[in-house]
VOGU-3710 file (C-alpha; in Angstrom, 3 decimals, decimal comma):
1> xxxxxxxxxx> 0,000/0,000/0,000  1,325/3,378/-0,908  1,649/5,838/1,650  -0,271/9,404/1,485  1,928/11,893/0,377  1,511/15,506/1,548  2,685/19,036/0,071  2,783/21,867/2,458  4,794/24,825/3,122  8,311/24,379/4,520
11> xxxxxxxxxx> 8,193/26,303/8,088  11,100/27,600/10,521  10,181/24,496/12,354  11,646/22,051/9,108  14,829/23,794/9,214  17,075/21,607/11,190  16,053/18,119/9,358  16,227/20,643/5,769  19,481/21,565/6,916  20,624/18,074/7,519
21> xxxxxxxxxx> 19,060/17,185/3,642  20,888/19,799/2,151  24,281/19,753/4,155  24,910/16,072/2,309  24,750/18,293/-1,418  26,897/20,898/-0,050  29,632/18,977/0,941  29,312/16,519/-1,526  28,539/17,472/-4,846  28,938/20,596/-7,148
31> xxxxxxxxxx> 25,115/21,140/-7,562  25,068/24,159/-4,853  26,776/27,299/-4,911  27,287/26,674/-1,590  30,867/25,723/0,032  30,269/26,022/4,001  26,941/24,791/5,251  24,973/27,665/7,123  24,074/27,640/10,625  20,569/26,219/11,489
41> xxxxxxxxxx> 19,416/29,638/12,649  21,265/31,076/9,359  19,205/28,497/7,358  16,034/29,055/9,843  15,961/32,490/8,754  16,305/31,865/4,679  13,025/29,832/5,219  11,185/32,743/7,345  12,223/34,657/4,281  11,112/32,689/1,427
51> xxxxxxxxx> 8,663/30,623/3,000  5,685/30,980/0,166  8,535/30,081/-2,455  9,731/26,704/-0,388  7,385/23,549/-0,935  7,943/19,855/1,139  6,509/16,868/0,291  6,407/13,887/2,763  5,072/10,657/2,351
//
């Protein structure tokens, strides 16, 4: 049986596990402009900002 999957709105509240999604592409591939990984309340912050831009799914 396939689970429900649900879009929402990515809050402050998702940055931490985000963080810990994107980290993996900053240190390990070339697909991010990125070189250091930001703080949590750095990256916190970036979602406050864009949050109507940023969708999640989960599921």
């Amino acid at each position: 049986m396939m689970a429900d999957i649900e879009i929402r709105t990515a809050t402050p509240f998702d940055a931490e596990e985000l963080l810990g999604i994107y980290s993996y592409y900053i240190i390990n591939t070339a697909v991010t402009y990125e070189l250091e990984v930001p703080s949590a309340e750095d990256f916190r912050q970036r979602i406050e900002k864009n949050a109507e831009e940023i969708s999640l799914h989960s599921g």
